[in-house]
N, C-alpha and C positions, 0 to 999 in steps of 0.2 A: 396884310395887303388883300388878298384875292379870298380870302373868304365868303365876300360878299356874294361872291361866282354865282351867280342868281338865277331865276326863270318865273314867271309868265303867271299867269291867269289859268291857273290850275284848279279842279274841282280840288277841296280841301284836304280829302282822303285819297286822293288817286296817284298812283307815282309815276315817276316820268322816267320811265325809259323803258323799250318792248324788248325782253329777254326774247322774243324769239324773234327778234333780229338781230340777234348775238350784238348787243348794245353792251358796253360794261359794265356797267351800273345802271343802280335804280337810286334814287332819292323822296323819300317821301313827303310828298307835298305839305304834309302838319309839319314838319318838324326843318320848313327851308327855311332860306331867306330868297328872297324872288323881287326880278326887277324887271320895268320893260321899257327900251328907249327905243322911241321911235327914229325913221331913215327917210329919205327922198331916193334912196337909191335903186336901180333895180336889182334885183336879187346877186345875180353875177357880181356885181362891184360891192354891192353890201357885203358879202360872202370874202371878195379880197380884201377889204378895211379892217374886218374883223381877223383874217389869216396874218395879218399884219401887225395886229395886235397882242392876236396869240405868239406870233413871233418875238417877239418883243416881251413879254412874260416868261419865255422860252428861256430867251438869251441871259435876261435878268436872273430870274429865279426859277431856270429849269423847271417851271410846269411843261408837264406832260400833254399833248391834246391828241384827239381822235376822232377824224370826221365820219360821222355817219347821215349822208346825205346832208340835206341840210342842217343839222345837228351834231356840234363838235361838244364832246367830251374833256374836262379836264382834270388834273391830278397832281399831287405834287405837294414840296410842302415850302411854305413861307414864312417867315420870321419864327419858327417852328408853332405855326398851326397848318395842320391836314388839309389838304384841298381838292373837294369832290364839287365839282360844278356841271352843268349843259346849260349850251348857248344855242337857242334854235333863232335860225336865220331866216327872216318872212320878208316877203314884198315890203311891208312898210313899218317893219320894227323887228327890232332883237329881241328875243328875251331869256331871260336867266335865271335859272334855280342853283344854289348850293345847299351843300349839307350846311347846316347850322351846328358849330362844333363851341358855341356859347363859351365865348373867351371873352375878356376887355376890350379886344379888338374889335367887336362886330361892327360897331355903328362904322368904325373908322376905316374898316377895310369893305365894308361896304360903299362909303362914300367914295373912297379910293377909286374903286373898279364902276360906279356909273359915273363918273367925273371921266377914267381911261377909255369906255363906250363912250360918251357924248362926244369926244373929242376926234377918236378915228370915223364916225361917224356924221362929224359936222360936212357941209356941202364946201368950206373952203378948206378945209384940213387936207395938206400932200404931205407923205413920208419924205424923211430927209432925205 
Protein backbone atom coordinates (compact mmCIF):
# COMPACT_ATOMS: atom_id res chain seq x y z
CA UNK A 1 0.00 0.00 0.00
CA UNK A 2 1.78 3.17 1.37
CA UNK A 3 5.01 2.59 0.13
CA UNK A 4 4.58 5.00 -2.51
CA UNK A 5 4.55 7.65 0.60
CA UNK A 6 6.32 10.00 -1.79
CA UNK A 7 7.57 13.84 -2.15
CA UNK A 8 8.41 16.64 -4.44
CA UNK A 9 10.84 18.07 -6.73
CA UNK A 10 13.88 17.43 -4.74
CA UNK A 11 17.43 18.43 -5.93
CA UNK A 12 18.66 14.63 -6.63
CA UNK A 13 21.21 14.45 -3.80
CA UNK A 14 19.57 16.44 -1.13
CA UNK A 15 17.53 14.76 1.66
CA UNK A 16 14.47 15.88 3.00
CA UNK A 17 14.23 16.42 6.42
CA UNK A 18 16.18 19.30 8.82
CA UNK A 19 17.76 17.29 11.83
CA UNK A 20 18.02 20.28 13.44
CA UNK A 21 14.45 20.62 13.66
CA UNK A 22 14.46 17.42 15.49
CA UNK A 23 12.37 16.06 12.25
CA UNK A 24 12.70 11.99 12.49
CA UNK A 25 13.94 11.11 9.69
CA UNK A 26 15.84 11.95 6.55
CA UNK A 27 15.17 10.14 3.33
CA UNK A 28 17.38 10.42 0.56
CA UNK A 29 16.13 12.02 -2.41
CA UNK A 30 18.38 9.28 -4.97
CA UNK A 31 17.04 6.44 -3.53
CA UNK A 32 12.84 7.82 -3.12
CA UNK A 33 9.92 7.35 -4.83
CA UNK A 34 8.28 11.00 -5.05
CA UNK A 35 4.91 12.36 -6.04
CA UNK A 36 3.25 15.67 -6.30
CA UNK A 37 -0.73 16.27 -6.61
CA UNK A 38 -1.86 19.32 -6.97
CA UNK A 39 -5.01 21.30 -4.64
CA UNK A 40 -7.47 24.34 -4.86
CA UNK A 41 -7.33 24.50 -1.47
CA UNK A 42 -6.03 26.95 0.97
CA UNK A 43 -3.40 25.55 3.05
CA UNK A 44 -5.64 25.12 6.40
CA UNK A 45 -8.27 22.83 4.48
CA UNK A 46 -5.56 21.12 2.41
CA UNK A 47 -3.74 20.36 5.73
CA UNK A 48 -7.30 18.92 7.22
CA UNK A 49 -7.95 16.61 3.90
CA UNK A 50 -4.85 15.14 4.13
CA UNK A 51 -5.10 14.74 8.51
CA UNK A 52 -8.07 12.84 7.25
CA UNK A 53 -6.46 10.74 5.28
CA UNK A 54 -3.65 10.02 7.49
CA UNK A 55 -6.45 9.07 9.71
CA UNK A 56 -7.73 6.71 7.81
CA UNK A 57 -4.28 4.87 7.11
CA UNK A 58 -4.21 5.15 10.92
CA UNK A 59 -7.21 3.34 11.52
CA UNK A 60 -6.51 0.72 8.65
CA UNK A 61 -2.97 -0.10 9.06
CA UNK A 62 -1.76 1.71 11.96
CA UNK A 63 0.81 4.08 10.19
CA UNK A 64 2.30 6.21 12.53
CA UNK A 65 2.25 10.22 11.43
CA UNK A 66 4.02 13.37 12.92
CA UNK A 67 3.42 16.84 12.01
CA UNK A 68 6.05 19.08 11.71
CA UNK A 69 4.75 22.25 10.59
CA UNK A 70 3.43 21.83 7.47
CA UNK A 71 5.27 18.52 6.94
CA UNK A 72 3.73 15.34 8.36
CA UNK A 73 5.97 12.30 8.92
CA UNK A 74 5.00 8.78 8.33
CA UNK A 75 5.87 5.18 9.53
CA UNK A 76 4.72 1.98 9.96
CA UNK A 77 4.42 -1.04 8.30
CA UNK A 78 1.84 -2.47 5.54
CA UNK A 79 1.18 -5.64 3.96
CA UNK A 80 4.78 -6.14 5.70
CA UNK A 81 6.72 -3.66 3.71
CA UNK A 82 8.46 -0.51 6.00
CA UNK A 83 6.92 2.67 5.67
CA UNK A 84 9.10 5.91 5.89
CA UNK A 85 7.34 8.68 4.09
CA UNK A 86 6.89 12.99 4.36
CA UNK A 87 4.01 14.79 2.88
CA UNK A 88 4.70 18.49 2.85
CA UNK A 89 1.51 20.45 2.59
CA UNK A 90 1.79 23.77 0.07
CA UNK A 91 -0.77 26.44 -1.14
CA UNK A 92 -1.33 24.64 -4.29
CA UNK A 93 -0.07 21.01 -3.91
CA UNK A 94 1.10 18.12 -1.71
CA UNK A 95 3.93 16.43 -2.03
CA UNK A 96 5.57 13.11 -1.19
CA UNK A 97 8.84 11.23 -0.75
CA UNK A 98 9.22 7.72 0.50
CA UNK A 99 11.91 5.55 1.12
CA UNK A 100 12.01 3.14 -1.68
CA UNK A 101 12.20 -0.35 0.04
CA UNK A 102 12.20 -1.93 -3.92
CA UNK A 103 9.68 -4.81 -3.38
CA UNK A 104 6.92 -6.03 -6.19
CA UNK A 105 4.82 -3.79 -4.68
CA UNK A 106 6.32 -0.42 -5.77
CA UNK A 107 4.37 0.59 -8.85
CA UNK A 108 1.10 -0.80 -7.02
CA UNK A 109 1.43 0.93 -3.69
CA UNK A 110 2.47 3.76 -5.39
CA UNK A 111 -0.60 4.00 -7.56
CA UNK A 112 -2.42 3.21 -4.42
CA UNK A 113 -1.47 6.33 -2.39
CA UNK A 114 -1.65 9.20 -5.38
CA UNK A 115 -5.05 7.53 -6.48
CA UNK A 116 -5.92 8.02 -1.95
CA UNK A 117 -4.16 12.00 -2.41
CA UNK A 118 -6.27 12.65 -5.54
CA UNK A 119 -9.28 11.72 -4.02
CA UNK A 120 -9.15 13.51 -0.35
CA UNK A 121 -7.93 16.25 -2.29
CA UNK A 122 -10.67 16.43 -5.11
CA UNK A 123 -12.76 19.92 -4.63
CA UNK A 124 -16.12 17.62 -4.27
CA UNK A 125 -14.69 14.78 -1.99
CA UNK A 126 -16.60 15.07 1.89
CA UNK A 127 -15.67 12.47 4.55
CA UNK A 128 -18.37 10.01 5.44
Amino acid sequence: MVRALLLCTLCATAAWADEAAGEPFVIEATSALKMTVGHAFELPVARERITCLLNYWSERFGVQNEWHGDRVFLSGRVWGVDIRAVFTVQEKAVYAIAHDPRTLLTSAAQSYVYKKLRKYLHPTYEEP
